[in-house]
GUVOGU-407976 format. One record per atom (N, C-alpha, C): residue in one letter; y, x, z. Coordinates in steps of 0.05 Angstrom, whole numbers. Example, Ala and Ser with C-alpha at 12.3 -4.5 7.8 and 13.67 -1.06 7.14 Angstrom:
residues 2
{node "a", {-114, 264, 156}}
{node "a", {-90, 246, 156}}
{node "a", {-66, 264, 156}}
{node "s", {-45, 257, 142}}
{node "s", {-21, 273, 143}}
{node "s", {1, 258, 157}}
This chain:
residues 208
{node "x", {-24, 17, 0}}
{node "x", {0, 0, 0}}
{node "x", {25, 17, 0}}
{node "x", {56, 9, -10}}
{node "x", {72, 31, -18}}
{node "x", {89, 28, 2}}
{node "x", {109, 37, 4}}
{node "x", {120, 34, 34}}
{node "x", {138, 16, 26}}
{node "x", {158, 13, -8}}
{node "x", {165, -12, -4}}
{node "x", {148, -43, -3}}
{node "x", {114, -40, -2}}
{node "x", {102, -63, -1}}
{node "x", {107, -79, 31}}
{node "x", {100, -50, 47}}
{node "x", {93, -51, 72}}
{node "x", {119, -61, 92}}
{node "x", {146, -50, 73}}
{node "x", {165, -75, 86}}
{node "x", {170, -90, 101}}
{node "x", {157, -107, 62}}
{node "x", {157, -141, 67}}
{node "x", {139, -150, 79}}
{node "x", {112, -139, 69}}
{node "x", {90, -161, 88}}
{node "x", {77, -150, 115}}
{node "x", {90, -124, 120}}
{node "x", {83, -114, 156}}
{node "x", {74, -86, 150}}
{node "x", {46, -88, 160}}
{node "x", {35, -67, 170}}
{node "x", {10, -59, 149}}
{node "x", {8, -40, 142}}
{node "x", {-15, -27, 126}}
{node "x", {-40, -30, 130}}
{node "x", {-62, -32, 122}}
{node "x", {-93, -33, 135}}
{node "x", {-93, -3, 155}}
{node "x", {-89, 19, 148}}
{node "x", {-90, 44, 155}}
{node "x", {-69, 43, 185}}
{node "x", {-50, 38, 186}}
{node "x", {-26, 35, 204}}
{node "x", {-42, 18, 222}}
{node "x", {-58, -12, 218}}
{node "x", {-67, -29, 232}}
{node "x", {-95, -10, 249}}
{node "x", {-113, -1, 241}}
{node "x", {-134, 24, 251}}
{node "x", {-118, 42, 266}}
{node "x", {-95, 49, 256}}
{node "x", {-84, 67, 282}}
{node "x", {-75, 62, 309}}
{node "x", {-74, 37, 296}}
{node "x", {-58, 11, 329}}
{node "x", {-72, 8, 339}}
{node "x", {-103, -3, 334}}
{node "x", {-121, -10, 349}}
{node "x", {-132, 12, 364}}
{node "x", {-141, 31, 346}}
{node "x", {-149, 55, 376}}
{node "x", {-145, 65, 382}}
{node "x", {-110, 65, 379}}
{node "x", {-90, 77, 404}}
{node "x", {-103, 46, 426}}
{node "x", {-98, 26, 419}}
{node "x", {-98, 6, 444}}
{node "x", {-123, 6, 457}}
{node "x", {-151, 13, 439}}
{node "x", {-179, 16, 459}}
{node "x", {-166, 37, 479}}
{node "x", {-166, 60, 464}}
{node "x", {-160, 86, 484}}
{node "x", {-142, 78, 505}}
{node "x", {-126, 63, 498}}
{node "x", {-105, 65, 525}}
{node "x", {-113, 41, 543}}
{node "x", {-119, 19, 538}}
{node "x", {-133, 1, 562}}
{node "x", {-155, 9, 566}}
{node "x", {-169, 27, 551}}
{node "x", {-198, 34, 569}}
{node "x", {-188, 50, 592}}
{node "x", {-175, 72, 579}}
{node "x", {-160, 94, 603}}
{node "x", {-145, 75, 631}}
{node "x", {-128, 60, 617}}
{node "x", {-114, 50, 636}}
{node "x", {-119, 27, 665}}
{node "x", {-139, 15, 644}}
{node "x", {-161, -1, 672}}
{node "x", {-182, 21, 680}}
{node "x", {-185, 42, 676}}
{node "x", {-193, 57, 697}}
{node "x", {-175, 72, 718}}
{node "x", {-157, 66, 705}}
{node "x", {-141, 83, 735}}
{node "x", {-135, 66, 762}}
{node "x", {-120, 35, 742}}
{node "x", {-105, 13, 756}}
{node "x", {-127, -10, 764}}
{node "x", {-149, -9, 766}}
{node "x", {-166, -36, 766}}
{node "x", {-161, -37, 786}}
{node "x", {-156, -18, 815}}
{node "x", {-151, -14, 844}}
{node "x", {-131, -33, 849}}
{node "x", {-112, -29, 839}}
{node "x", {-82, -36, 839}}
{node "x", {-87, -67, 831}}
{node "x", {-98, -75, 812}}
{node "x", {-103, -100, 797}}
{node "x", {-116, -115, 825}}
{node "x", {-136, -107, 826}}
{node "x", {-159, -124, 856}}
{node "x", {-139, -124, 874}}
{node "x", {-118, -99, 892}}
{node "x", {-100, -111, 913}}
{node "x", {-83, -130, 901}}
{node "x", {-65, -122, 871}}
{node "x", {-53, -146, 881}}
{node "x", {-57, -172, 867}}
{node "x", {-81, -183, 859}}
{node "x", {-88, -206, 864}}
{node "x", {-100, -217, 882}}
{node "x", {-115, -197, 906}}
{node "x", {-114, -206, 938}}
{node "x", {-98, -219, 943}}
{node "x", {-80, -196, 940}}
{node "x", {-47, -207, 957}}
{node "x", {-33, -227, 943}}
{node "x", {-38, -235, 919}}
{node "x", {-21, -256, 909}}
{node "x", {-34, -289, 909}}
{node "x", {-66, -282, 920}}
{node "x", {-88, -309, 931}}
{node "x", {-76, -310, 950}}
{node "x", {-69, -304, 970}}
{node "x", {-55, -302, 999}}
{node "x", {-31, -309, 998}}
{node "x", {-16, -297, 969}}
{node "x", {13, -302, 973}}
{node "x", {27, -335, 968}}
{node "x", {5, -348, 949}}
{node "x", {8, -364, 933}}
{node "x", {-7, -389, 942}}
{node "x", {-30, -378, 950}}
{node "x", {-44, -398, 971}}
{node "x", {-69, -415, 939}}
{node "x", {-69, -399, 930}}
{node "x", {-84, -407, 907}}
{node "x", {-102, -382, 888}}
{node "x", {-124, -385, 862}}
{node "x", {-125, -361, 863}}
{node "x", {-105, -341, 846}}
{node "x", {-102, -319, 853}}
{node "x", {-81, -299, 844}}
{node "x", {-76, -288, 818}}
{node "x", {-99, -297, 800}}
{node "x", {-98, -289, 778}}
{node "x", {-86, -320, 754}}
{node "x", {-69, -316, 744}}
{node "x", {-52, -333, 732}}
{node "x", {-63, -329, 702}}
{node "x", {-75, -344, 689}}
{node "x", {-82, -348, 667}}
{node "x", {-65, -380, 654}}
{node "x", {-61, -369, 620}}
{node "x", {-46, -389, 608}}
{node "x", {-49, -387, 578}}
{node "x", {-44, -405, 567}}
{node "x", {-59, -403, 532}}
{node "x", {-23, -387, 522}}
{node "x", {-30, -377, 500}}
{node "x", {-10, -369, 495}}
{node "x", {-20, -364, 455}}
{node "x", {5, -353, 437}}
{node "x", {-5, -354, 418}}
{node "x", {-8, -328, 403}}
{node "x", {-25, -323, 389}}
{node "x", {-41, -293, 378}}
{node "x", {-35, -284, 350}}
{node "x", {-51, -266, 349}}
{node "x", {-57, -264, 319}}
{node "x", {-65, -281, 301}}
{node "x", {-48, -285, 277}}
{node "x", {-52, -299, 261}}
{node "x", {-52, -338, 264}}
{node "x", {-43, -338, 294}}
{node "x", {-38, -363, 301}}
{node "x", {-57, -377, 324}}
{node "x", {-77, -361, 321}}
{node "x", {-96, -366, 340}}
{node "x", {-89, -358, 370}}
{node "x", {-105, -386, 389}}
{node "x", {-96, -389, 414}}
{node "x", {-111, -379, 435}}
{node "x", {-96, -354, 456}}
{node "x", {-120, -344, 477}}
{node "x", {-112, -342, 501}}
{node "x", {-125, -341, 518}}
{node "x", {-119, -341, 536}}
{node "x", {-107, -310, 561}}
{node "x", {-82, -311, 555}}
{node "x", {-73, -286, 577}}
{node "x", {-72, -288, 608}}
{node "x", {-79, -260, 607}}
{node "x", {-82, -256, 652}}
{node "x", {-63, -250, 650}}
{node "x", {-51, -243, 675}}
{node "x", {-32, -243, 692}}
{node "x", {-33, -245, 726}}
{node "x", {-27, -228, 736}}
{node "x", {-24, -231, 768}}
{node "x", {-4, -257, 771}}
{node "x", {-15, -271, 784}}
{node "x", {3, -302, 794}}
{node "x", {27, -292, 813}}
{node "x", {49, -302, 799}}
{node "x", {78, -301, 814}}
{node "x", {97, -317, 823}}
{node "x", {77, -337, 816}}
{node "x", {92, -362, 821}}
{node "x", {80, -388, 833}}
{node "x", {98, -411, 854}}
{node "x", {85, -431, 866}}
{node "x", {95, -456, 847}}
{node "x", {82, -471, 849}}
{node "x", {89, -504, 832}}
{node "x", {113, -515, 849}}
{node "x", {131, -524, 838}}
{node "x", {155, -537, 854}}
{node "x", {159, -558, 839}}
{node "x", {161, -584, 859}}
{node "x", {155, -610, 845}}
{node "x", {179, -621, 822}}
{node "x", {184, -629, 804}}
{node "x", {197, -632, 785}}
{node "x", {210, -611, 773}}
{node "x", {202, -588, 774}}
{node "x", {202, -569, 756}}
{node "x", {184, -544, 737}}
{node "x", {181, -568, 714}}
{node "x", {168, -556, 708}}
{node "x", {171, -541, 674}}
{node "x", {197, -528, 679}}
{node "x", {206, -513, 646}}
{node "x", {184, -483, 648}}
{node "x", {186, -473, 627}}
{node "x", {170, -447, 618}}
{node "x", {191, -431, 625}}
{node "x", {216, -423, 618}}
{node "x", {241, -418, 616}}
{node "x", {238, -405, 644}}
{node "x", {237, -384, 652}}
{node "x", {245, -369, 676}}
{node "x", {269, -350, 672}}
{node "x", {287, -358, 699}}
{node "x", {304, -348, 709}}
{node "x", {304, -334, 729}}
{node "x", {326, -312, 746}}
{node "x", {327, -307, 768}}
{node "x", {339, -321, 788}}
{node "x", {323, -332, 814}}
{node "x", {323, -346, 832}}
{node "x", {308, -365, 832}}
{node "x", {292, -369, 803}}
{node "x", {281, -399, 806}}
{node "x", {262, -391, 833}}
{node "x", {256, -418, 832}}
{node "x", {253, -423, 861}}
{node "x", {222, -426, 854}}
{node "x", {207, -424, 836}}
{node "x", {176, -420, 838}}
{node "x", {171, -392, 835}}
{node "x", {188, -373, 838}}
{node "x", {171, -346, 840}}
{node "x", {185, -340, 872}}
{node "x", {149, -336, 887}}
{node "x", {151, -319, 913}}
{node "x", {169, -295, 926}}
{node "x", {160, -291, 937}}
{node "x", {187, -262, 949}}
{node "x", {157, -237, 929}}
{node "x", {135, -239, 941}}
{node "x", {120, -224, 931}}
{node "x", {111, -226, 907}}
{node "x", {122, -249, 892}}
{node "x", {122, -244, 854}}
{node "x", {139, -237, 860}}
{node "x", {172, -242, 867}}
{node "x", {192, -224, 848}}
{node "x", {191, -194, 845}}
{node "x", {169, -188, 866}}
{node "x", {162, -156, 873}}
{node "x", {143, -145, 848}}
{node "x", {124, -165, 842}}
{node "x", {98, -151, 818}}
{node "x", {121, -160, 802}}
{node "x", {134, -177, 797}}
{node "x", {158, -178, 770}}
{node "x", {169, -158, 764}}
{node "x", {189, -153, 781}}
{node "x", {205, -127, 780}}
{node "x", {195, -100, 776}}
{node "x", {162, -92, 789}}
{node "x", {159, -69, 779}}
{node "x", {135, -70, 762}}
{node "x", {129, -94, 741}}
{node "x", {104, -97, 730}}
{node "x", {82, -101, 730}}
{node "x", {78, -103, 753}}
{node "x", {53, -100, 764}}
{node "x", {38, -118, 753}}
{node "x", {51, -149, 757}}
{node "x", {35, -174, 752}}
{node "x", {26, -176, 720}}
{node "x", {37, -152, 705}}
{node "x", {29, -149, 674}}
{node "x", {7, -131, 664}}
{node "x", {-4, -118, 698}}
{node "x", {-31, -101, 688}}
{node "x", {-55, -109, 669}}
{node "x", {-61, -138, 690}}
{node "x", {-84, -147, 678}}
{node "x", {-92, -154, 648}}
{node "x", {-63, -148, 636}}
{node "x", {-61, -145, 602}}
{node "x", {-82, -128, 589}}
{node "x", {-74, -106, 606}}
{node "x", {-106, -89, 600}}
{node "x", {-126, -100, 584}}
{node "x", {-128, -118, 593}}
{node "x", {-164, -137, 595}}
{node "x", {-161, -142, 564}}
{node "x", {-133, -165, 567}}
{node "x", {-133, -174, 536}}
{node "x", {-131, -155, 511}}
{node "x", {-113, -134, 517}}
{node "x", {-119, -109, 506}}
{node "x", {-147, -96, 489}}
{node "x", {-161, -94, 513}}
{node "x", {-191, -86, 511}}
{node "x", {-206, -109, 485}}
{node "x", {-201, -129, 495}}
{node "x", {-213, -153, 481}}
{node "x", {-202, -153, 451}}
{node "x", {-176, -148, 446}}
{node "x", {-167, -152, 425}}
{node "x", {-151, -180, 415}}
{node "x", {-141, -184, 442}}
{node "x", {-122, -213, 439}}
{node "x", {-95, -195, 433}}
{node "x", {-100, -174, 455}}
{node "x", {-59, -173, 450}}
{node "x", {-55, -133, 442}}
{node "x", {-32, -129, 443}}
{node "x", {-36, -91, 435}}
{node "x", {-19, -89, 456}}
{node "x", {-17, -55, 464}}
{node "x", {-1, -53, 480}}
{node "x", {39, -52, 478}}
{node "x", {36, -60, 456}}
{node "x", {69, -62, 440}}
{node "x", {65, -84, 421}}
{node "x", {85, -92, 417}}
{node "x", {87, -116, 398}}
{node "x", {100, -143, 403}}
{node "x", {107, -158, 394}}
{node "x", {120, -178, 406}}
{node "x", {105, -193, 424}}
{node "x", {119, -207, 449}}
{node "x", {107, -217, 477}}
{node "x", {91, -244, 465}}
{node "x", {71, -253, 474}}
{node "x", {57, -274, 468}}
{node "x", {70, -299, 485}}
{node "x", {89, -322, 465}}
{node "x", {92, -341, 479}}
{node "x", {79, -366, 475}}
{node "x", {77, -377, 493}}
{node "x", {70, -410, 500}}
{node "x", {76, -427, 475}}
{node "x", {48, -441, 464}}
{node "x", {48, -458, 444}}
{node "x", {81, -478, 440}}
{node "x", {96, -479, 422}}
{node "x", {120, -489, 419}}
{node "x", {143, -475, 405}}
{node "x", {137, -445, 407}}
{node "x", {156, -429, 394}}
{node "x", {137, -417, 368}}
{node "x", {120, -393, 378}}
{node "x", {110, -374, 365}}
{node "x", {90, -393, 340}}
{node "x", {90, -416, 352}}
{node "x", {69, -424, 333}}
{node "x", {87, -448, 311}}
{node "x", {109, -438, 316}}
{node "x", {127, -463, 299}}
{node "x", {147, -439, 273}}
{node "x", {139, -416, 276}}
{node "x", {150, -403, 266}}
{node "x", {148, -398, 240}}
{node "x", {174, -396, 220}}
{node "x", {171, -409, 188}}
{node "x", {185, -382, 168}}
{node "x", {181, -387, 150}}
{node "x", {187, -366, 136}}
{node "x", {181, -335, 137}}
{node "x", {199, -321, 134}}
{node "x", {192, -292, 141}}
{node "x", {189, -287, 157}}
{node "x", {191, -305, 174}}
{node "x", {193, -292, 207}}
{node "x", {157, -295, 224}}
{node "x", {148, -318, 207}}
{node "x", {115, -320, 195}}
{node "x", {95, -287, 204}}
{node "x", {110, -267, 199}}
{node "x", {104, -247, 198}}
{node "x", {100, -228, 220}}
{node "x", {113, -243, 246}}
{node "x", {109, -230, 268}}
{node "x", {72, -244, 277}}
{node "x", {70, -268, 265}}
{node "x", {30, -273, 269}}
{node "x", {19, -247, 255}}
{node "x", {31, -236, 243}}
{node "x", {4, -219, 232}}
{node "x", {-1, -201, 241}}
{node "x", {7, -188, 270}}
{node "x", {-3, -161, 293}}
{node "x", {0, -173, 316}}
{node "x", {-20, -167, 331}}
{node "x", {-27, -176, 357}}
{node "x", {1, -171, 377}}
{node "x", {3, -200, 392}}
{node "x", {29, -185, 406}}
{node "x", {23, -177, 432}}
{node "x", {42, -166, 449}}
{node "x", {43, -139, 459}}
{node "x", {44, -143, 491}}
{node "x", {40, -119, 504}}
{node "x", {44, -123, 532}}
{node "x", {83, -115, 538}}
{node "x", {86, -100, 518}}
{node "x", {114, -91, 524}}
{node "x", {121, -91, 492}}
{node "x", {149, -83, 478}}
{node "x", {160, -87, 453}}
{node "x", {192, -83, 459}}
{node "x", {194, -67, 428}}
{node "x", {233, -70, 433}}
{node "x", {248, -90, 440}}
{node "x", {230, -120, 435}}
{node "x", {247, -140, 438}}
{node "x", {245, -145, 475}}
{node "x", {221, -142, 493}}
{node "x", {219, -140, 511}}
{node "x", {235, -123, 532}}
{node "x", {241, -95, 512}}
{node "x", {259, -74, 532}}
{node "x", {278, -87, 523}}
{node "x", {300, -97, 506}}
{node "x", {325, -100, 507}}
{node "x", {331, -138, 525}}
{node "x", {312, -140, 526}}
{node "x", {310, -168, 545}}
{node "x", {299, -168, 576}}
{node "x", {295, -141, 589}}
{node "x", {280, -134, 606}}
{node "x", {298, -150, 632}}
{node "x", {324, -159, 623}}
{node "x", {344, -169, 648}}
{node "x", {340, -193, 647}}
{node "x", {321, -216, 620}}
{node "x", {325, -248, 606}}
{node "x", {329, -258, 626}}
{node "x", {312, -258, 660}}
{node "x", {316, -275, 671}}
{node "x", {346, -268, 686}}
{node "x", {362, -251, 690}}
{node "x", {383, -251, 703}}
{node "x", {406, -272, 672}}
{node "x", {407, -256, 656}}
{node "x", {412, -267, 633}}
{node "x", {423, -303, 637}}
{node "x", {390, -313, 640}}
{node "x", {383, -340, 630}}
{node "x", {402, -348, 652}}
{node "x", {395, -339, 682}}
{node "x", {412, -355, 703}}
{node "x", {436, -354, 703}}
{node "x", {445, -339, 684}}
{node "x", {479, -347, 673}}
{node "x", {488, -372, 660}}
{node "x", {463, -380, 641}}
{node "x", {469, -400, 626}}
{node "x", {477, -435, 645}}
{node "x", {490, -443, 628}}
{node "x", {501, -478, 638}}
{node "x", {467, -490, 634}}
{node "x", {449, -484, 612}}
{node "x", {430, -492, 597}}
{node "x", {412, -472, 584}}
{node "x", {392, -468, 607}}
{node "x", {378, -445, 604}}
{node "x", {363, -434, 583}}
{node "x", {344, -462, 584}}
{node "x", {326, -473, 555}}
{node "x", {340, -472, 523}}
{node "x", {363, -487, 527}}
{node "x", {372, -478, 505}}
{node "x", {389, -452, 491}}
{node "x", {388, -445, 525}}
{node "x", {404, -412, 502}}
{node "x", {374, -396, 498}}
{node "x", {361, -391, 510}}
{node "x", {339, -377, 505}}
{node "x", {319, -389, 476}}
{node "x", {325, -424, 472}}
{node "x", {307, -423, 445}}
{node "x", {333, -423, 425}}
{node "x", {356, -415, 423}}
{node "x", {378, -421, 401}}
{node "x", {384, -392, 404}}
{node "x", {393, -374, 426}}
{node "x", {402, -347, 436}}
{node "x", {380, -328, 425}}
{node "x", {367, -328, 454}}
{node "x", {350, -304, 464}}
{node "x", {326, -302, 439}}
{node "x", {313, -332, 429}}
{node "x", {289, -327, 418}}
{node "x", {293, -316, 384}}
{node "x", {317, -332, 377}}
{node "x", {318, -323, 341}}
{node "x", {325, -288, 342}}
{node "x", {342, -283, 361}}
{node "x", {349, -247, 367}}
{node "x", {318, -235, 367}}
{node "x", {308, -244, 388}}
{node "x", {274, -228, 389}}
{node "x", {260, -229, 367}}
{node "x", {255, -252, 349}}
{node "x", {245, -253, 318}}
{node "x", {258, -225, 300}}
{node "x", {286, -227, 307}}
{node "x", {290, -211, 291}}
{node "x", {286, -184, 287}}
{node "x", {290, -174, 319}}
{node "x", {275, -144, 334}}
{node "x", {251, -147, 320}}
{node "x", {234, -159, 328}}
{node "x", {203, -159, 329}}
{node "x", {195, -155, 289}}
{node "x", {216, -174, 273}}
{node "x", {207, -175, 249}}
{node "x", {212, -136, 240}}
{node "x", {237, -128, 254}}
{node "x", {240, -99, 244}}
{node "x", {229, -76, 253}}
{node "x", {209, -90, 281}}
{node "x", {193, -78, 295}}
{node "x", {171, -67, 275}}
{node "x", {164, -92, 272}}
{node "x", {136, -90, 252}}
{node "x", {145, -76, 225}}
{node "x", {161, -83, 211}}
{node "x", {170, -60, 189}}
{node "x", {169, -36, 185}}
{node "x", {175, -30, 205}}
{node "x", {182, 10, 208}}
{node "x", {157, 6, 230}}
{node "x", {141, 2, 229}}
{node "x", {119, -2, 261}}
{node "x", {117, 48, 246}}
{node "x", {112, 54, 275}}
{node "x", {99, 78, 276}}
{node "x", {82, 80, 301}}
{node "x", {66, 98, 301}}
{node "x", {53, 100, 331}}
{node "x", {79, 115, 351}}
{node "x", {89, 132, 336}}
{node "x", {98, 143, 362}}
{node "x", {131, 127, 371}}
{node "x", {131, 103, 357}}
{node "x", {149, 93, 369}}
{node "x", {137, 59, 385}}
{node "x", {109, 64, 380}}
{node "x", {95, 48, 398}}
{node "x", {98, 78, 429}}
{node "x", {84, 96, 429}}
{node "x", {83, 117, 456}}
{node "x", {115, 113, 467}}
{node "x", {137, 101, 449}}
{node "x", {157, 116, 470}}
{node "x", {167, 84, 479}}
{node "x", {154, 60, 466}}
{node "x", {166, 38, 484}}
{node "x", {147, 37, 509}}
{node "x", {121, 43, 510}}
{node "x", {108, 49, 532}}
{node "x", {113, 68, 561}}
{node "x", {128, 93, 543}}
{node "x", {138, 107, 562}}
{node "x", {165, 94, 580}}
{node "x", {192, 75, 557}}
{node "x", {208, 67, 565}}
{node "x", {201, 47, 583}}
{node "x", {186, 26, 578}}
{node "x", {172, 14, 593}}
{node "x", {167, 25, 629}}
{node "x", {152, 45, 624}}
{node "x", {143, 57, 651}}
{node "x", {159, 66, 664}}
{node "x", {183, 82, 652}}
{node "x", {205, 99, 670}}
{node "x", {234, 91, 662}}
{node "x", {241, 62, 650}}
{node "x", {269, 52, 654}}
{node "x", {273, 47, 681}}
């Protein structure tokens, strides 16, 4: 494929083989170090939450297909609220989610999906049936690589929820604002995709 092919319609077959076993290698490696870390804090977040600690939710994939992502649980049910849309302060994340929030933690268990081949470790964030799966035209093109545990559109949004709690109307700046901006990252993500600018959102990731 020529590099003006690879452009327009993404990522290369060859480029795609490089992604993937960078991502075996790195969630194999990486749930061996952190599985420790993973088991305390979903202890602590069964305890924290009063439910079990591991937060699973459908979300949407490659090529459109629907799977199911982990997550360390950060949050309690609060009665009549129930938007996707997280802010800072909302009042369903614990004192001990805003803690796995803030330093990642509750995004280990990505690993898993990783391993499996639901999500990569870069790429655009997998959201909740309503957006990602309503997506039209060129922008079509962010289905065609698995999305990610972290991504440029993720580091330049790493504040959304302080962000959002600015808004009069949270929901709607984030699907009129926040979400058409991330399409656009993510579409130029995938264009110029390289590995080693997958290693350095991982690194930014780890030590912003």
């Amino acid at each position: 494929m020529s590099t003006c092919e690879t452009s327009v319609t993404g990522m290369s077959r060859s480029q795609r083989l490089q992604k993937r076993v960078f991502d075996l290698v790195f969630s194999i490696f990486g749930l061996c170090l952190v599985w420790w870390l993973i088991a305390l804090a979903w202890f602590a977040a069964s305890i924290d939450t009063r439910s079990n600690g591991m937060f699973i939710q459908k979300r949407v994939g490659l090529n459109g297909r629907v799977f199911r992502v982990v997550k360390i649980k950060t949050m309690r049910p609060v009665v009549h609220f129930e938007t996707t849309v997280t802010r800072r302060g909302d009042p369903r994340i614990t004192t001990l989610g805003a803690f796995f929030r803030r330093t990642k933690i509750d995004e280990l268990p990505q690993l898993w999906n990783v391993l499996l081949g639901d999500m990569s470790c870069v790429g655009p964030r997998p959201d909740v049936p309503g957006f990602a799966d309503r997506l039209k035209g060129e922008a079509v093109l962010m289905l065609s690589i698995r999305p990610g545990i972290t991504g440029p559109a993720t580091l330049k949004y790493r504040d959304e929820e302080v962000i959002l709690a600015e808004q009069i109307d949270p929901d709607s700046y984030n699907r009129d604002v926040i979400w058409p901006d991330k399409v656009r990252i993510n579409l130029e993500y995938i264009r110029n995709w390289s590995l080693l600018r997958d290693m350095q959102c991982i690194l930014q990731t780890e030590f912003h």
